[in-house]
Biopython code that builds the backbone (N, CA, C, O; Angstrom):
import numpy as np
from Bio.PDB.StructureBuilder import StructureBuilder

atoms = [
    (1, "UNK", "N", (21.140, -10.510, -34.121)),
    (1, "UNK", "CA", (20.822, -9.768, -32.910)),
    (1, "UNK", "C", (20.780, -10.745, -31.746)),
    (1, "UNK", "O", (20.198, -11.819, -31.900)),
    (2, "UNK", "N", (21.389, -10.424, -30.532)),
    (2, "UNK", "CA", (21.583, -11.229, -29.904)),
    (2, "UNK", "C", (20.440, -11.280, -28.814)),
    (2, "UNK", "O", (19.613, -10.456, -29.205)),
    (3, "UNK", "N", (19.924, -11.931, -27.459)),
    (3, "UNK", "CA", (19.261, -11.460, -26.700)),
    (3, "UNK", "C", (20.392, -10.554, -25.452)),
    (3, "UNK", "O", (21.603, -10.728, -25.313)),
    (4, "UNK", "N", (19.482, -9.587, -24.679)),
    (4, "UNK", "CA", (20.092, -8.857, -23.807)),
    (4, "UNK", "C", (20.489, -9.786, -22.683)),
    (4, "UNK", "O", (19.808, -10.757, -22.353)),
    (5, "UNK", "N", (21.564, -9.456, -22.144)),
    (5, "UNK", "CA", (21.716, -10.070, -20.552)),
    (5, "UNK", "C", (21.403, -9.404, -19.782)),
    (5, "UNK", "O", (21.088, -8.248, -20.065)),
    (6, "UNK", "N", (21.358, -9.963, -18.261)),
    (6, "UNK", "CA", (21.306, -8.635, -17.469)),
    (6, "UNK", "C", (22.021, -7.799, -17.302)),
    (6, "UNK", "O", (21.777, -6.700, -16.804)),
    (7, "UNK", "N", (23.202, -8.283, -17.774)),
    (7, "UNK", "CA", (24.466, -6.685, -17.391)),
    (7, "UNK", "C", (24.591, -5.930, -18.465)),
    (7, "UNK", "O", (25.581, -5.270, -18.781)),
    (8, "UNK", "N", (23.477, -6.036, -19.089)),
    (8, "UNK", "CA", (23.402, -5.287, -20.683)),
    (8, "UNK", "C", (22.057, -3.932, -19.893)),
    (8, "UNK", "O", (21.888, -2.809, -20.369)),
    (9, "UNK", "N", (21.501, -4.345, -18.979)),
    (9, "UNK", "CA", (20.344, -2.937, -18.239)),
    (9, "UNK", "C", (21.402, -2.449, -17.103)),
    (9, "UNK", "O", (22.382, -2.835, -16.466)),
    (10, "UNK", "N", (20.509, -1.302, -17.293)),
    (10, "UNK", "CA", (20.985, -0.239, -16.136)),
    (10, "UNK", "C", (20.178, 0.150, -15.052)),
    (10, "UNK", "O", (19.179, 0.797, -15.365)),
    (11, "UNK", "N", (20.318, -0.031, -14.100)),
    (11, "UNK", "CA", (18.996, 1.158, -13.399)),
    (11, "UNK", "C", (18.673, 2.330, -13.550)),
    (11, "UNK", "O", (19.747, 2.923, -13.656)),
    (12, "UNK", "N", (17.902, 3.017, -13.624)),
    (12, "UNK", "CA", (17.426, 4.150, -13.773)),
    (12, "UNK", "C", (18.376, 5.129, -12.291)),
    (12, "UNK", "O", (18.721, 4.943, -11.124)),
    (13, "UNK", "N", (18.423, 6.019, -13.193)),
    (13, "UNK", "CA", (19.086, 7.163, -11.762)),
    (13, "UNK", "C", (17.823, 7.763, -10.810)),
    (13, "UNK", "O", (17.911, 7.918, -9.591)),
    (14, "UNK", "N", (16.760, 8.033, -11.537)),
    (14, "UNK", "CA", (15.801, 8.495, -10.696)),
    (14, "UNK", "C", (14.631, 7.630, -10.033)),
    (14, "UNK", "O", (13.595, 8.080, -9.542)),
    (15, "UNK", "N", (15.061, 6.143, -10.136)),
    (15, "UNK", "CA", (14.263, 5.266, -9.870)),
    (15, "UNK", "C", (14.414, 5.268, -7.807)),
    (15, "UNK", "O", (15.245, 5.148, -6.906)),
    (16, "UNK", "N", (13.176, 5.461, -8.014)),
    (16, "UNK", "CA", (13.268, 5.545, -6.207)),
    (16, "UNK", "C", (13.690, 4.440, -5.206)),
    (16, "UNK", "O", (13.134, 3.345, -5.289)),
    (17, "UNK", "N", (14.857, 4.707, -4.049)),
    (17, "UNK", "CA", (15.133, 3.477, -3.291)),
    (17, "UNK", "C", (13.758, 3.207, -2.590)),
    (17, "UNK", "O", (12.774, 3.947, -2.586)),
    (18, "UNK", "N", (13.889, 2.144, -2.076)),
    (18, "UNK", "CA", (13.130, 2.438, -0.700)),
    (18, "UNK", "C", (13.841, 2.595, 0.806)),
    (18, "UNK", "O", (14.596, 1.702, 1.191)),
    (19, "UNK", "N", (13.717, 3.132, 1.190)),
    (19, "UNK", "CA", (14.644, 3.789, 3.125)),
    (19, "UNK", "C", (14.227, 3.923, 3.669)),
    (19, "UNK", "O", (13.484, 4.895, 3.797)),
    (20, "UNK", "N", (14.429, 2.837, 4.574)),
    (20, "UNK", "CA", (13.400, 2.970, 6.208)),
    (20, "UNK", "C", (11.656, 2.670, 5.828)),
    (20, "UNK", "O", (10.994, 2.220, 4.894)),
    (21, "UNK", "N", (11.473, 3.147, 6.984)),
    (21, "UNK", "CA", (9.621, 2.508, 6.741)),
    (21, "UNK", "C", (9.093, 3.086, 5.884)),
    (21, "UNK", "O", (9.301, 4.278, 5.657)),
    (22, "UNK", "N", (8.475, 2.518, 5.376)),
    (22, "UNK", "CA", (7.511, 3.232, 4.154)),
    (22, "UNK", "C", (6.217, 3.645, 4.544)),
    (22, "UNK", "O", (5.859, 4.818, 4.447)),
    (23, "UNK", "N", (5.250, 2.429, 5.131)),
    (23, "UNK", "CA", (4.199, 2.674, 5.997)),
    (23, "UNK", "C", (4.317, 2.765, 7.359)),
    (23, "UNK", "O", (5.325, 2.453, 7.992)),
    (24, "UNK", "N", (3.326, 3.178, 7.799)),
    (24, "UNK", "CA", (2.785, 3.259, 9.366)),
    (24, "UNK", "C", (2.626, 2.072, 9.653)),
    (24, "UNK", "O", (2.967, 1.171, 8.886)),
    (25, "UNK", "N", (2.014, 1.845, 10.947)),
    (25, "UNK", "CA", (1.446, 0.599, 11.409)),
    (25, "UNK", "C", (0.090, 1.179, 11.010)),
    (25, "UNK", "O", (-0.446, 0.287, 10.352)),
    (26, "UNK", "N", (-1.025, 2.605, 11.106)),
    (26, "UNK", "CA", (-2.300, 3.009, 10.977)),
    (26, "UNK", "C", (-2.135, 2.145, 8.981)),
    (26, "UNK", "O", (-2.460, 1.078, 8.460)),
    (27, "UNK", "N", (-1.707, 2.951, 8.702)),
    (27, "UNK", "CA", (-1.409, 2.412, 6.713)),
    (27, "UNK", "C", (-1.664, 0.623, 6.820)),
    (27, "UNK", "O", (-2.699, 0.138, 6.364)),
    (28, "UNK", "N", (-0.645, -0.205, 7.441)),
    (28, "UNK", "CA", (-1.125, -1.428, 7.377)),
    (28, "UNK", "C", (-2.460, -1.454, 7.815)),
    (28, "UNK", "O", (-3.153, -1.744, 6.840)),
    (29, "UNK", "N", (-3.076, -1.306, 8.708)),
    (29, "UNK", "CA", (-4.140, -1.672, 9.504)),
    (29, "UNK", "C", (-5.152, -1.221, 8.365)),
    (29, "UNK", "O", (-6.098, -1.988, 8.186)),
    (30, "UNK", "N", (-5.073, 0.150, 7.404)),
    (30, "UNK", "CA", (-5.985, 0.245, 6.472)),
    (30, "UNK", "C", (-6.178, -1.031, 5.194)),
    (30, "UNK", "O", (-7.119, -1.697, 4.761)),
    (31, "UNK", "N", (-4.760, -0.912, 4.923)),
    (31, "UNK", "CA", (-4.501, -1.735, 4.088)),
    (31, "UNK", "C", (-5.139, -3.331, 4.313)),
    (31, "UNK", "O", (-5.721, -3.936, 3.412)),
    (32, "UNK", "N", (-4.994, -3.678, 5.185)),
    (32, "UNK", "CA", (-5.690, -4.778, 5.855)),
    (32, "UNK", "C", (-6.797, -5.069, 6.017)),
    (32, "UNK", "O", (-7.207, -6.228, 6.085)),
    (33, "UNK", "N", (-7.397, -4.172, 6.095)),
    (33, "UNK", "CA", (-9.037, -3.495, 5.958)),
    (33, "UNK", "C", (-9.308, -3.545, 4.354)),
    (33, "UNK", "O", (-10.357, -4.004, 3.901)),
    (34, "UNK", "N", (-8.593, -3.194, 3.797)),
    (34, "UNK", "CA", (-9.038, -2.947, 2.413)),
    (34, "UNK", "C", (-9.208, -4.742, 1.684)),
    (34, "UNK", "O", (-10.222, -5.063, 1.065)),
    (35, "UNK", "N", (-8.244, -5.544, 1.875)),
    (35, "UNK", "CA", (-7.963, -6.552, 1.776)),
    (35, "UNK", "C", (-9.022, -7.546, 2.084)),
    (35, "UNK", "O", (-9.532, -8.357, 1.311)),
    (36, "UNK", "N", (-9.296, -7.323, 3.492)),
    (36, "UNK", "CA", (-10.185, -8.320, 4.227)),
    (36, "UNK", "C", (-11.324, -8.260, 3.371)),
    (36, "UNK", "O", (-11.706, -9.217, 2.697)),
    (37, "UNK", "N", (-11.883, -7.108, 3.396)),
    (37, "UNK", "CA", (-13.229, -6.439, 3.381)),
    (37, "UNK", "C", (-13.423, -5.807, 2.146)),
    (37, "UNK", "O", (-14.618, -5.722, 1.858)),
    (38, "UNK", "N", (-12.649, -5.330, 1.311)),
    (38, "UNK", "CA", (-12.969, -4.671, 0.122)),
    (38, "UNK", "C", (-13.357, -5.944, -1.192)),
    (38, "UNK", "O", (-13.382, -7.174, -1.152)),
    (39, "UNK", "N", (-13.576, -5.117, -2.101)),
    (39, "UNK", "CA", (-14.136, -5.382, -3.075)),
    (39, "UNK", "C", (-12.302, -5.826, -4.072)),
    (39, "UNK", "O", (-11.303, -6.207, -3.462)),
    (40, "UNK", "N", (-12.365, -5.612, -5.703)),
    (40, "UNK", "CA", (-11.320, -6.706, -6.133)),
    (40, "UNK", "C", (-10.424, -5.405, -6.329)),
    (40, "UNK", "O", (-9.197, -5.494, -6.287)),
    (41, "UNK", "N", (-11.269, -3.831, -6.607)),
    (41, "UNK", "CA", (-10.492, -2.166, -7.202)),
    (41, "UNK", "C", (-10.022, -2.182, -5.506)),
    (41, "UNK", "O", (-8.827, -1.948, -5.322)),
    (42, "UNK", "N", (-10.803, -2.419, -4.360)),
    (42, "UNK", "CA", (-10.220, -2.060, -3.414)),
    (42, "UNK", "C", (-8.663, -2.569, -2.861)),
    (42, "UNK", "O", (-7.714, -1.885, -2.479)),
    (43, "UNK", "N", (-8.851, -4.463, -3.016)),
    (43, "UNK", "CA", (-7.717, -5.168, -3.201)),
    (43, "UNK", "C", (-6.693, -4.370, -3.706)),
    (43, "UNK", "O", (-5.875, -3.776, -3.004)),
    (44, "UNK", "N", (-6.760, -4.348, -5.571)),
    (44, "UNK", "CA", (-6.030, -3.867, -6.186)),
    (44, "UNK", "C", (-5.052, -2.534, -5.626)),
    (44, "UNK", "O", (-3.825, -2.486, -5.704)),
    (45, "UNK", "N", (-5.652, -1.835, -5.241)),
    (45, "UNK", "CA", (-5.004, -0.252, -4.484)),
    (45, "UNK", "C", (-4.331, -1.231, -3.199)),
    (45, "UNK", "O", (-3.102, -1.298, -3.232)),
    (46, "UNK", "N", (-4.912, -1.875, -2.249)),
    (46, "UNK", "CA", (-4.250, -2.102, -1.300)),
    (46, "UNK", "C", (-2.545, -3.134, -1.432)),
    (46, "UNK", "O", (-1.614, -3.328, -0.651)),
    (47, "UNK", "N", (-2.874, -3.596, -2.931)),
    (47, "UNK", "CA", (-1.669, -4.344, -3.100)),
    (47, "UNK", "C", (-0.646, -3.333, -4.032)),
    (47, "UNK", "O", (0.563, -3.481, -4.210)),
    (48, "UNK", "N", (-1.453, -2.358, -4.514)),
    (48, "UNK", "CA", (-0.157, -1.013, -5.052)),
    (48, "UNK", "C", (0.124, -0.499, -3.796)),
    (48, "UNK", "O", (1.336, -0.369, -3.620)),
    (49, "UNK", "N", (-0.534, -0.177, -2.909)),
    (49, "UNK", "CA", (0.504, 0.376, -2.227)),
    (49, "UNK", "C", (1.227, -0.230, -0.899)),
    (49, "UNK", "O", (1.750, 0.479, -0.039)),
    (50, "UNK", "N", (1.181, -1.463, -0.872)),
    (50, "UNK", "CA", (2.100, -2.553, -0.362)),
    (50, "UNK", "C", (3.358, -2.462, -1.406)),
    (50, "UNK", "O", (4.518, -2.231, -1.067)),
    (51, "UNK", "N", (2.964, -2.659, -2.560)),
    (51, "UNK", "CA", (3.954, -2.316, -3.260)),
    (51, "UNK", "C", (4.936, -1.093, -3.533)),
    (51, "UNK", "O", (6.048, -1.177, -4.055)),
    (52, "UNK", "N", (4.161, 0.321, -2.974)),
    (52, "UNK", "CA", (4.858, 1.563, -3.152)),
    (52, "UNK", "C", (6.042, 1.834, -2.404)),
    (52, "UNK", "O", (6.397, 1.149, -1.445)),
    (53, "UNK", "N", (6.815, 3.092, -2.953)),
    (53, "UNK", "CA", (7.866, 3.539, -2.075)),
    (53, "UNK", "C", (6.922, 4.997, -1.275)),
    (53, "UNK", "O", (5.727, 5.234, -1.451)),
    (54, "UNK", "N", (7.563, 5.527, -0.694)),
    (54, "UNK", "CA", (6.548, 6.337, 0.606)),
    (54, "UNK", "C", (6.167, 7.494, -0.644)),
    (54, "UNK", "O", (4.962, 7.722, -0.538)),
    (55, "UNK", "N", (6.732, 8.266, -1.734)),
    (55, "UNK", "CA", (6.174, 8.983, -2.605)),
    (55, "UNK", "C", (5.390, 8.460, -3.299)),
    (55, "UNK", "O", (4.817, 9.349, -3.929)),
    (56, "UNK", "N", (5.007, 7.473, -3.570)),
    (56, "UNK", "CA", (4.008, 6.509, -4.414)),
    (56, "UNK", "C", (2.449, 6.004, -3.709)),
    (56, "UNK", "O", (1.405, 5.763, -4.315)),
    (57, "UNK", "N", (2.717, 5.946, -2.214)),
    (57, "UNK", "CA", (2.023, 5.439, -1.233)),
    (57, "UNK", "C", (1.454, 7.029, -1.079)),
    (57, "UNK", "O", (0.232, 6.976, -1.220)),
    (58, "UNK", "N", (1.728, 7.898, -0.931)),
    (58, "UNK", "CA", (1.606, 9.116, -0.368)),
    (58, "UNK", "C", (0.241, 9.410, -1.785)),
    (58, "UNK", "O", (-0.915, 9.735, -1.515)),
    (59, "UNK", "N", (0.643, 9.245, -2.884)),
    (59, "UNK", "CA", (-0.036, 9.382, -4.206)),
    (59, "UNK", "C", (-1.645, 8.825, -4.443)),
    (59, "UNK", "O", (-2.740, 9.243, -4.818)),
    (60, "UNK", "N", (-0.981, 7.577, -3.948)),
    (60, "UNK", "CA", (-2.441, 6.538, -3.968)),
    (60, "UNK", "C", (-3.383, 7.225, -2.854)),
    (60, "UNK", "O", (-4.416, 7.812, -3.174)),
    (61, "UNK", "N", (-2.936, 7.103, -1.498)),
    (61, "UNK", "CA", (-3.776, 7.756, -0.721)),
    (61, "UNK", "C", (-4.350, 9.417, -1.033)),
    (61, "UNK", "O", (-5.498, 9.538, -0.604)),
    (62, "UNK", "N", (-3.933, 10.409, -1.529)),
    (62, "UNK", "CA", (-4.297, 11.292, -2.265)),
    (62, "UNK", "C", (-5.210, 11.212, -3.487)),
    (62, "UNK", "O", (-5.997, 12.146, -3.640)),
    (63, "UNK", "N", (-5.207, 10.341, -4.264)),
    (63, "UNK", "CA", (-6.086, 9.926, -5.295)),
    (63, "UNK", "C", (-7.066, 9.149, -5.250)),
    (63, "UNK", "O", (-7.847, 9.020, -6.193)),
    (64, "UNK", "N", (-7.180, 8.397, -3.926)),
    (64, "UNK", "CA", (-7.941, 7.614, -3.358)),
    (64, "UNK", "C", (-8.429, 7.803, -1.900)),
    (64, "UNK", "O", (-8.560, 6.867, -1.112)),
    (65, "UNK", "N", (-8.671, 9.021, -1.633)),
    (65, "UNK", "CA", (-8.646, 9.408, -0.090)),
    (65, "UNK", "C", (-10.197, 9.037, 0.285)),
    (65, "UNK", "O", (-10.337, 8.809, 1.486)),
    (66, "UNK", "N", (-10.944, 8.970, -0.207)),
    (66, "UNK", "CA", (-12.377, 8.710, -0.059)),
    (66, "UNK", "C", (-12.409, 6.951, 0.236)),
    (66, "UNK", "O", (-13.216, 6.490, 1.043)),
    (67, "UNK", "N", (-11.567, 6.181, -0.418)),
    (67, "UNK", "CA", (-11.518, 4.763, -0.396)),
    (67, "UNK", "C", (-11.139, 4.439, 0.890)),
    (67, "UNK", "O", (-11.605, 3.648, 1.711)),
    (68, "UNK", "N", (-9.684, 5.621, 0.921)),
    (68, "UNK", "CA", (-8.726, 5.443, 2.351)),
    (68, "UNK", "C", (-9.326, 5.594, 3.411)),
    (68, "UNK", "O", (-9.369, 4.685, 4.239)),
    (69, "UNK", "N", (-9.933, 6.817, 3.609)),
    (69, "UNK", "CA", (-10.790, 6.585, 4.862)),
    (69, "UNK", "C", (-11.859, 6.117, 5.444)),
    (69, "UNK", "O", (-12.212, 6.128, 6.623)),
    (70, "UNK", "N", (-12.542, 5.525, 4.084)),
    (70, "UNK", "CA", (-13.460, 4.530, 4.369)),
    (70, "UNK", "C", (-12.995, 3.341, 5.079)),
    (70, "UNK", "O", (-13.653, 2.890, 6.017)),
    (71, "UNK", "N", (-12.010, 2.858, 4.731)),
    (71, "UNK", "CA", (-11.344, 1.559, 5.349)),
    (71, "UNK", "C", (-10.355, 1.947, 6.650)),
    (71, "UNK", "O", (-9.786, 1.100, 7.339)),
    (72, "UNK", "N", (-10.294, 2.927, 6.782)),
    (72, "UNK", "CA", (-9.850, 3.674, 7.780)),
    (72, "UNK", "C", (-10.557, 3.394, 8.911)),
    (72, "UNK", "O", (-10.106, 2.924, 9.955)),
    (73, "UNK", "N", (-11.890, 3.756, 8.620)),
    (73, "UNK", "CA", (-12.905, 3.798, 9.604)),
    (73, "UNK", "C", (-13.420, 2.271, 9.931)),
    (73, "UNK", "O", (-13.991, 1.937, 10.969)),
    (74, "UNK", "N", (-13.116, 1.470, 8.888)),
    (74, "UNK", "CA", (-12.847, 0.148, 9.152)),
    (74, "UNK", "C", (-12.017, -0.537, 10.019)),
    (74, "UNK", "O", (-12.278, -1.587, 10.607)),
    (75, "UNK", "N", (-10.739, 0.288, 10.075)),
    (75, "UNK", "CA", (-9.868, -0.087, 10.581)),
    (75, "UNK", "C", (-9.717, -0.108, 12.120)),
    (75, "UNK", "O", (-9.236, -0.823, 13.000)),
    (76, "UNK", "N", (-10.348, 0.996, 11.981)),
    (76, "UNK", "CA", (-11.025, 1.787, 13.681)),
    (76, "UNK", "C", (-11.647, 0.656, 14.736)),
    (76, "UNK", "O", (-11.346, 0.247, 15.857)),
    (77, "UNK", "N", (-12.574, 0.410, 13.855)),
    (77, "UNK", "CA", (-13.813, -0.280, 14.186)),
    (77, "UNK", "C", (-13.420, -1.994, 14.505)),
    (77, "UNK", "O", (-13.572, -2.648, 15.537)),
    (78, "UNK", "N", (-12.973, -2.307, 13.433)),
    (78, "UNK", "CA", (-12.116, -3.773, 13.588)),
    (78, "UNK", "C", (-10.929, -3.425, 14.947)),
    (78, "UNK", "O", (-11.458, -4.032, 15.878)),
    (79, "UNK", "N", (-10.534, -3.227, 15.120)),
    (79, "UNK", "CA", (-9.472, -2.972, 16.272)),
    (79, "UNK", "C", (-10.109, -2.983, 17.543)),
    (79, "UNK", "O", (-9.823, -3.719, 18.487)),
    (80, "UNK", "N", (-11.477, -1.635, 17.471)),
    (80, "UNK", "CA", (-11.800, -1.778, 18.835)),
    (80, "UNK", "C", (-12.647, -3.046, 19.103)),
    (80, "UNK", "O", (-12.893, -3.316, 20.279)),
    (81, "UNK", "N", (-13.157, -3.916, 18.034)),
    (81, "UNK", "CA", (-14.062, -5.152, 17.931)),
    (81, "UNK", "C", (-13.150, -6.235, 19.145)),
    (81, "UNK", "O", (-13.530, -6.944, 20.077)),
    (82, "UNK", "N", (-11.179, -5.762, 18.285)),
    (82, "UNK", "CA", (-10.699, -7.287, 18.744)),
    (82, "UNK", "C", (-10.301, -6.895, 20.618)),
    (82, "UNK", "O", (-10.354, -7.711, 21.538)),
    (83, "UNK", "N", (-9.913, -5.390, 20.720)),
    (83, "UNK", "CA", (-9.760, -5.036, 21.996)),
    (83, "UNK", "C", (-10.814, -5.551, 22.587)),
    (83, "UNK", "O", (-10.337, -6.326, 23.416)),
    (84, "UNK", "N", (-11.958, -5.589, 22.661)),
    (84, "UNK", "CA", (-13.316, -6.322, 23.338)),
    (84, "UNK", "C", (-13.666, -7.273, 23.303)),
    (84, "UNK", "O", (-14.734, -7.578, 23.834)),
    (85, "UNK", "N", (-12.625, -8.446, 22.428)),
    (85, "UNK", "CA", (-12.967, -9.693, 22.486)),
    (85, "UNK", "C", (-12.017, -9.987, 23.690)),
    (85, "UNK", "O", (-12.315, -11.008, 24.310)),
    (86, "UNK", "N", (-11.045, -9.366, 24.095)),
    (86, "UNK", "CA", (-9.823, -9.651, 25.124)),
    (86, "UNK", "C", (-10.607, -9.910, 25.949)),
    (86, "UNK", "O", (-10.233, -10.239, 27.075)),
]
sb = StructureBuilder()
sb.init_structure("model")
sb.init_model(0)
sb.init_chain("A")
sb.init_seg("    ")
for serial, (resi, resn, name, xyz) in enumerate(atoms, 1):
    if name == "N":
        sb.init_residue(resn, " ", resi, " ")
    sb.init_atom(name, np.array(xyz, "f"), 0.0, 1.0, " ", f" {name:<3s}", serial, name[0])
structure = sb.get_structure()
């Protein structure tokens, strides 16, 4: 048995591209929030969905909407902090 090469895989047909933006600029700014400031589960979500395609990203925030807008409101708050340091 030999080992596989790569031209021995295929891609999947239903494997999602990614096209065009995936996130917002509001999505980074959470995400960023989550990062800075969260805990290691919060990290974790914020680096899946850095990693997602926009149906995947769309998922996490749905399953995690309580997390999301917590850091949301983080996000808020950090922004108007740095507008007032100007």
């Amino acid at each position: 048995m030999s080992i596989p090469s790569q031209n021995d895989f295929v891609p999947l047909p239903s494997a999602p591209m990614k096209v065009g933006k995936v996130r917002t600029e509001r999505d980074s700014l959470v995400l960023a929030a989550m990062i800075r400031y969260g805990g290691s589960f919060a990290n974790a979500i914020a680096v899946a969905a850095m990693c997602a395609d926009s149906a995947n990203l769309l998922r996490l925030k749905v399953a995690f909407k309580d997390l999301w807008e917590q850091y949301d409101e983080m996000a808020k708050m950090s922004s108007k902090l740095e507008v007032k340091d100007l």
